[in-house]
C-alpha positions as CSV (number, residue, x, y, z in Angstrom):
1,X,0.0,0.0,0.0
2,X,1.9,3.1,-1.4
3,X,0.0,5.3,1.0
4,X,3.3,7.6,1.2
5,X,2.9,8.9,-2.0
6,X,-0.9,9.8,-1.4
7,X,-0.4,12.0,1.6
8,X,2.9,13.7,-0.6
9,X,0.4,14.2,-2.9
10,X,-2.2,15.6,-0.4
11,X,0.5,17.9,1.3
12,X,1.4,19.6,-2.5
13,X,-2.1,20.3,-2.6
14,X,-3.3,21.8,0.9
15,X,0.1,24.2,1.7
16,X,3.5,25.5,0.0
17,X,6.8,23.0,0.1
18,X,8.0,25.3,2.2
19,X,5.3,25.4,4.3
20,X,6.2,24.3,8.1
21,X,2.8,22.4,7.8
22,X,4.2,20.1,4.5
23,X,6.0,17.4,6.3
24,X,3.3,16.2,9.0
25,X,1.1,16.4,6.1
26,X,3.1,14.2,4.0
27,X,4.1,11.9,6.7
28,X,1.3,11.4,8.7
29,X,-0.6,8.0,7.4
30,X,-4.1,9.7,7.8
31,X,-5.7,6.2,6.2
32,X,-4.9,4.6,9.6
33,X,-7.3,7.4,11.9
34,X,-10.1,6.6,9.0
35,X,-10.3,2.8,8.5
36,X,-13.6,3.0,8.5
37,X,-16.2,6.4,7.3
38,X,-19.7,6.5,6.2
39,X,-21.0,8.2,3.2
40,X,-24.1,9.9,2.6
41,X,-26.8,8.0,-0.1
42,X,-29.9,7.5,-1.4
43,X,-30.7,5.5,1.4
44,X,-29.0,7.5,4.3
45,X,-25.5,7.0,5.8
46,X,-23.9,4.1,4.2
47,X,-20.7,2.4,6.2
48,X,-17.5,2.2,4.3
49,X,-14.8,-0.8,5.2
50,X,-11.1,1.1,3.7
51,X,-9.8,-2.5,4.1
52,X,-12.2,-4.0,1.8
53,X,-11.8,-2.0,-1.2
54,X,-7.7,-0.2,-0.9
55,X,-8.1,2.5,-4.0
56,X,-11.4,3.9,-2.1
57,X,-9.9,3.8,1.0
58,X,-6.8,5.7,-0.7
59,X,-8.7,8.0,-2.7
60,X,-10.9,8.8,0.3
61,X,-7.8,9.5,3.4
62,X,-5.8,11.7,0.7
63,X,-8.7,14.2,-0.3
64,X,-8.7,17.4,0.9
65,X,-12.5,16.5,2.7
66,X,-13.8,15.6,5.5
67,X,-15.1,12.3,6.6
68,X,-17.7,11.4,8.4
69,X,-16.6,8.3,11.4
70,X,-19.9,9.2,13.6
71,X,-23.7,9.8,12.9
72,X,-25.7,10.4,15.6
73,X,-24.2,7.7,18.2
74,X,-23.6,5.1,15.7
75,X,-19.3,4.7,15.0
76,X,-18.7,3.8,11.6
77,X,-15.6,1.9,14.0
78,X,-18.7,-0.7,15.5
79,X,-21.0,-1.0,12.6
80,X,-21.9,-4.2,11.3
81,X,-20.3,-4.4,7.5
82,X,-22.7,-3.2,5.2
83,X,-24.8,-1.0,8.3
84,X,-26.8,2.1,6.4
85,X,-27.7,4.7,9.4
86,X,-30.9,6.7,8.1
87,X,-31.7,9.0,10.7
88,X,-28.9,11.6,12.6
89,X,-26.5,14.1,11.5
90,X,-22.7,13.4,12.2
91,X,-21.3,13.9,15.5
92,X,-17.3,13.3,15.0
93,X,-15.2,13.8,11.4
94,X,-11.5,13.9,10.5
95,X,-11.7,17.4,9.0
96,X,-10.7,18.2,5.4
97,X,-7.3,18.8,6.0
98,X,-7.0,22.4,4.7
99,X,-9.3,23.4,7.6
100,X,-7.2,21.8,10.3
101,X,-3.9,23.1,8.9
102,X,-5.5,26.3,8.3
103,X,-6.7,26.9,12.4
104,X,-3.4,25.8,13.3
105,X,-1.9,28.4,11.1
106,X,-3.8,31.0,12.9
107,X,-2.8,29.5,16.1
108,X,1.2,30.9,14.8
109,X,2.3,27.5,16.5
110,X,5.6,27.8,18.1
111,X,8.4,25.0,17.9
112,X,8.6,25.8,22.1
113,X,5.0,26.6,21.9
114,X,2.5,23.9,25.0
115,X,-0.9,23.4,22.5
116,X,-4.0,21.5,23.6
117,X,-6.0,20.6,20.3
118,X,-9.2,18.9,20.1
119,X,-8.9,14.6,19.4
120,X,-11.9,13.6,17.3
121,X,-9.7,10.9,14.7
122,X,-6.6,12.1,16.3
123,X,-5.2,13.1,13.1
124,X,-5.5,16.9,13.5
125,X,-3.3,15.8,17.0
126,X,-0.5,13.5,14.6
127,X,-0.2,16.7,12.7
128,X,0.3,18.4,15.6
129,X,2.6,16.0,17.0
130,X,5.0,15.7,13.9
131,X,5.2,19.3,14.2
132,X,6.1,19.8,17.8
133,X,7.1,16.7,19.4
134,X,4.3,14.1,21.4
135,X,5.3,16.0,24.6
136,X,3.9,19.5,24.1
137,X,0.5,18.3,22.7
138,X,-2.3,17.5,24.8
139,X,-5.2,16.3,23.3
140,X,-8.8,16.2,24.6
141,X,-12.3,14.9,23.7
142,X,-15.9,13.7,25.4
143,X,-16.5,10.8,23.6
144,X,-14.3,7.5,25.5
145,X,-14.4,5.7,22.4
146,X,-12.4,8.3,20.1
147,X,-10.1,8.8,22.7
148,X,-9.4,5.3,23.2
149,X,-8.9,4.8,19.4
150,X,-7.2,7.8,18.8
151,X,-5.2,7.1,21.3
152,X,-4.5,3.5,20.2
153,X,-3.6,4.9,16.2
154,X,-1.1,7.2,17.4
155,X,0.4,4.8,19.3
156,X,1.4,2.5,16.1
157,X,2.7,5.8,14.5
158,X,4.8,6.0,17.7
159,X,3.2,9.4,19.3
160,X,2.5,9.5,22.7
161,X,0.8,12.5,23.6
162,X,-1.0,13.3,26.5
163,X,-4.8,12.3,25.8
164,X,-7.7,12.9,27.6
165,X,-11.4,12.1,28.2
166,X,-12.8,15.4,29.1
167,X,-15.2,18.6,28.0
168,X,-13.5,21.1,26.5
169,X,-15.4,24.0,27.8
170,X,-15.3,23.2,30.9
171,X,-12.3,22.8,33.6
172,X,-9.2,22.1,32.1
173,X,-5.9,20.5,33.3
174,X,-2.7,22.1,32.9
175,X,-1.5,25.3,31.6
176,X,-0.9,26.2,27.6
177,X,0.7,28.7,24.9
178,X,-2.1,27.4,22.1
179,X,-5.5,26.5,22.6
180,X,-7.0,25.1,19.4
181,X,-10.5,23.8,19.1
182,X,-11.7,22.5,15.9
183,X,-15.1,22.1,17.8
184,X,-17.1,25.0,17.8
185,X,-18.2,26.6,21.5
186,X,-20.6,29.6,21.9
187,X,-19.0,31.5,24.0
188,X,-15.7,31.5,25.3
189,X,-15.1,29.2,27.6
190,X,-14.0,30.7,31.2
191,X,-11.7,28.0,31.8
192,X,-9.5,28.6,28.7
193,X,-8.8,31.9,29.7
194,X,-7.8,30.5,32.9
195,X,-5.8,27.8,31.3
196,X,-3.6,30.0,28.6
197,X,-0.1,31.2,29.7
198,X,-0.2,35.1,29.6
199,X,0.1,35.9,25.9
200,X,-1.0,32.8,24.8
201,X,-3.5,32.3,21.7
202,X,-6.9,30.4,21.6
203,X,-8.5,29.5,18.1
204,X,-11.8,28.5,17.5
205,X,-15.3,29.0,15.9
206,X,-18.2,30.4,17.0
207,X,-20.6,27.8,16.8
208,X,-23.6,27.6,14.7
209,X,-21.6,30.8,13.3
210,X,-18.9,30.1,10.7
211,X,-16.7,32.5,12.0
212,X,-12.8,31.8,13.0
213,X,-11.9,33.5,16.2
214,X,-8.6,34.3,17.3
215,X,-7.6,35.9,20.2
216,X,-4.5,36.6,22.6
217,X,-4.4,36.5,26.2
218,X,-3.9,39.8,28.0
219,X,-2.2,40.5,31.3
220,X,-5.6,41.6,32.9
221,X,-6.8,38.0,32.5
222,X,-9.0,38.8,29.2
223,X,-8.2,38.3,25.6
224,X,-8.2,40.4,22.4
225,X,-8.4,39.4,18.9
226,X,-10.8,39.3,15.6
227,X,-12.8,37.6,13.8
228,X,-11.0,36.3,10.8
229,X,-11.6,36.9,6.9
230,X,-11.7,33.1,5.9
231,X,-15.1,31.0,7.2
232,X,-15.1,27.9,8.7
233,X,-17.7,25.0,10.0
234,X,-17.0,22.8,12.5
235,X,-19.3,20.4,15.0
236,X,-20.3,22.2,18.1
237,X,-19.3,21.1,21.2
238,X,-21.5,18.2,22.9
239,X,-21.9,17.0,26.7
240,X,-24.6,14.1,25.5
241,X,-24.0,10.7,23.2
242,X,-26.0,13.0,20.5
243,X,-27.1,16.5,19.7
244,X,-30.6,17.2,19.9
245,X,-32.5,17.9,17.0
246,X,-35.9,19.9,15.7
247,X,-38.8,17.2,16.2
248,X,-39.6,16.0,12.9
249,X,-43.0,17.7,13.8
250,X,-42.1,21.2,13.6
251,X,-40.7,20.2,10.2
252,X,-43.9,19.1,8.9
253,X,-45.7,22.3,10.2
254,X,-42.9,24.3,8.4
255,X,-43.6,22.3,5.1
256,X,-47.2,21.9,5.2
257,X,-49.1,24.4,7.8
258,X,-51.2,27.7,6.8
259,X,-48.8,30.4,8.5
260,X,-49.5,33.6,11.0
261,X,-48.5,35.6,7.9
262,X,-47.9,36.2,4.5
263,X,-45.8,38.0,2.4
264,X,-44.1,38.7,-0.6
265,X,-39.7,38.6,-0.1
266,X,-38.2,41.4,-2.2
267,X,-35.1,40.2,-2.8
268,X,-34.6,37.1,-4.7
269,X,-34.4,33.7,-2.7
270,X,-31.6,32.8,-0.7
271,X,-30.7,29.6,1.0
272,X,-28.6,31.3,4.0
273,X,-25.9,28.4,4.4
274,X,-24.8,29.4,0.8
275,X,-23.9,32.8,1.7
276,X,-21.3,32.7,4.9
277,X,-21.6,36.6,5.4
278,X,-25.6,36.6,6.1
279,X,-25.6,33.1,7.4
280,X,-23.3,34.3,10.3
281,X,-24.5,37.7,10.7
282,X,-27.9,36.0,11.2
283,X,-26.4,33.5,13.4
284,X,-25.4,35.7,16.1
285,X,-28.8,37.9,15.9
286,X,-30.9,34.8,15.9
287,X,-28.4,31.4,16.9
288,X,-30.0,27.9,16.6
289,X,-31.9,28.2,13.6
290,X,-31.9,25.5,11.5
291,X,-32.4,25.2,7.5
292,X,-33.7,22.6,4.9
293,X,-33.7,23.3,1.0
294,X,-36.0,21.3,-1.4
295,X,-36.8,21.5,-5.0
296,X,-39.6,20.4,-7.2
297,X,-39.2,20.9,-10.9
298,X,-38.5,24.5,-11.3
299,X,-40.4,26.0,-8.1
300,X,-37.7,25.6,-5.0
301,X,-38.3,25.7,-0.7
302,X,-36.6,27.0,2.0
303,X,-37.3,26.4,5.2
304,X,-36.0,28.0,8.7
305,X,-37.4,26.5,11.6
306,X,-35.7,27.7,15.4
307,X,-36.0,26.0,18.5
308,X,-38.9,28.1,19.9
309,X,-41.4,27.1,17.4
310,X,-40.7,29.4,15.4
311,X,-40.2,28.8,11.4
312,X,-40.6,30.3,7.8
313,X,-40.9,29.1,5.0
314,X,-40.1,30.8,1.1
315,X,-41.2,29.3,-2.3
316,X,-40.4,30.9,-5.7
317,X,-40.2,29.4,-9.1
318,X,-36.3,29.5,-10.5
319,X,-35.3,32.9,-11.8
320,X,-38.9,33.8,-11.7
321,X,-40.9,35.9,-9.6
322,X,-40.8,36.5,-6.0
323,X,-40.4,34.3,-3.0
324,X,-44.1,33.6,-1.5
325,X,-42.7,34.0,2.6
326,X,-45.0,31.7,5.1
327,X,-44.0,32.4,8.7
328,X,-45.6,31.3,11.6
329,X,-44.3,31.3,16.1
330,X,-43.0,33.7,18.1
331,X,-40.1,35.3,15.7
332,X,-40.8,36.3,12.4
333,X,-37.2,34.1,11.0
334,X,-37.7,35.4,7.0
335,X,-37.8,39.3,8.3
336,X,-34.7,38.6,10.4
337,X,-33.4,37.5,7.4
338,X,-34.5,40.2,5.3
339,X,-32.9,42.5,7.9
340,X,-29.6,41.3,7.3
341,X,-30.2,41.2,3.5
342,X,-31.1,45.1,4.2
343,X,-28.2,45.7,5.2
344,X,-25.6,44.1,2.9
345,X,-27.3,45.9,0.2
346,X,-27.3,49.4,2.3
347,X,-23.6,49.1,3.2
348,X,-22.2,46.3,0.8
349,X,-20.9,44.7,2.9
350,X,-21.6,43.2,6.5
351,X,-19.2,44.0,9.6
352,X,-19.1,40.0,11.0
353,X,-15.8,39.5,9.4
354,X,-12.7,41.6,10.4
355,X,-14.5,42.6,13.8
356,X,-12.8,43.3,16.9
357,X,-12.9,40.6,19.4
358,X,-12.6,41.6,23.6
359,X,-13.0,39.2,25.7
360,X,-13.3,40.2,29.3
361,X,-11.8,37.9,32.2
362,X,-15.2,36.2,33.3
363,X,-15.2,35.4,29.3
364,X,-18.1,37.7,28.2
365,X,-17.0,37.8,24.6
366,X,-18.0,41.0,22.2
367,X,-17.4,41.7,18.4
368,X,-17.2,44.9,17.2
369,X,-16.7,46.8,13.9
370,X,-17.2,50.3,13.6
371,X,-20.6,51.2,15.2
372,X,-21.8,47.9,15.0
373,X,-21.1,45.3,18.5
374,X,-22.5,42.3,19.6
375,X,-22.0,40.4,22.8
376,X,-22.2,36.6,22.7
């Protein structure tokens, strides 16, 4: 199995050769943290076996994407061959490999530099590892079972970092120069603040958000950053087996019930995870909604629905006409929407990205850009 020449290839194609990032990305076998990944179908989440079929297992490690190794509680690592999940979203992933190497860039990783990272496969924390050394990479996660594999595939690469069961946001061992999360948290957590050497740098994303935050420990005990220009989506942080979801009954009043009100939508329809400016500037005005797209023919849905019982729903017939807006519960989701839409046309442009990030010492974190702020 030439699997060398695969993660060469993968490193040419994610950073520069002279990149600091090239080697762990060329010599880290990520095939061995993903033996095992499931891939969306027709039928739902369908398990793939890397031993049984080499080239797809090759293909699959080497890409620059991410794979999915847990949907809902199920591990693609104790499915039964041939298992098809059909309900869930995914709760762990390797992350494309761009996306890692791209928060640890942000991190500005020194070779002296102590840097807790976030487990999931454990790849992001082999990367990590080839970088610095096993002994100044502590590595953390919830779930026991990716721990104890993680831990057990590093081990055959010969790493030995410190690993840990353990929530992220909440008390953490130890002190660190780099605290990198590729799980998102809304907000800050305290304890990181209190777990950074002074000067040190957290990186994360704000979940449910898109946005890459960086920040640098102060000597008052606080932090100061921004938000950065690139977007980025990662899983939020968990304390169950499973993240809870929208009943599949407030979907079926988005879809099918008369509304509180309708309207027309001026502008023409938008499906808001397409467009990361408006998608996160409407995240942190109104977080936890939730969105589903579907087409018929020519005439296409979208559907918001939030956690209060609130949703909206917007149908409009391709490149034709105006969206015909159905909203119904306690916020009116579209008009949010349309707010932030209002905006972007106003200005051009929407102040989420670049902002000014202060986070106080109790970790009350607050963007601001110009006249605009927003407290998490």
């Amino acid at each position: 199995m030439d699997w060398a020449t695969h993660a060469s290839h993968l490193a040419d194609s994610v950073v520069r050769y002279d990149s600091r990032w090239h080697i762990p990305l060329a010599q880290v076998p990520r095939h061995l943290f993903v033996p095992r990944w499931w891939a969306g179908g027709v039928k739902g989440w369908e398990l793939r076996d890397g031993a049984s079929s080499t080239e797809e297992w090759m293909k699959a490690a080497y890409s620059d994407r991410t794979l999915v190794t847990r949907v809902g509680p199920h591990h693609a690592d104790l499915a039964e061959a041939g298992a098809v999940v059909t309900e869930g979203l995914p709760t762990s992933s390797p992350t494309l490999p761009s996306l890692v190497v791209s928060m640890y860039q942000h991190a500005y990783v020194q070779e002296d530099s102590e840097v807790l990272v976030t487990t999931g496969s454990g790849y992001g924390t082999a990367l990590m590892c080839r970088r610095l050394g096993d002994r100044r990479v502590t590595s953390i996660d919830i779930d026991p079972h990716l721990v104890a594999q993680a831990e057990q595939r590093l081990d055959a690469i010969k790493q030995r970092p410190r690993i840990a069961v353990g929530d992220i946001t909440g008390a953490l061992e130890g002190t660190y120069d780099r605290i990198i999360s590729t799980v998102s948290v809304r907000p800050v957590p305290a304890s990181w603040l209190t777990a950074l050497q002074p000067g040190g740098r957290l990186v994360t994303t704000i979940a449910g958000a898109g946005l890459v935050l960086t920040a640098d420990k102060t000597a008052h005990g606080g932090a100061v950053g921004r938000i950065e220009p690139s977007a980025a989506g990662f899983m939020r942080t968990r304390q169950n087996e499973d993240y809870d979801y929208p009943d599949a009954e407030l979907w079926r009043k988005a879809e099918k019930d008369d509304a509180e009100e309708v309207s027309i939508c001026r502008y023409p329809l938008l499906y808001p995870p397409d467009s990361w400016e408006v998608y996160s500037m409407l995240a942190l005005s109104v977080p936890g909604i939730d969105y589903r797209q579907e087409t018929e023919g020519d005439v296409r849905t979208v559907l918001m629905l939030h956690p209060d019982g609130s949703w909206a729903r917007a149908t409009a017939t391709e490149f034709l006409g105006e969206p015909i807006v159905h909203q119904s519960g306690p916020a009116r989701l579209w008009d949010e929407l349309t707010r932030v839409r209002n905006r972007l046309n106003r200005e051009g442009g929407l102040p989420v990205y670049g902002a000014r990030v202060t986070i106080t010492s109790d970790a009350t974190t607050t963007l601001t850009r110009g006249q605009w702020s927003h407290t998490l």
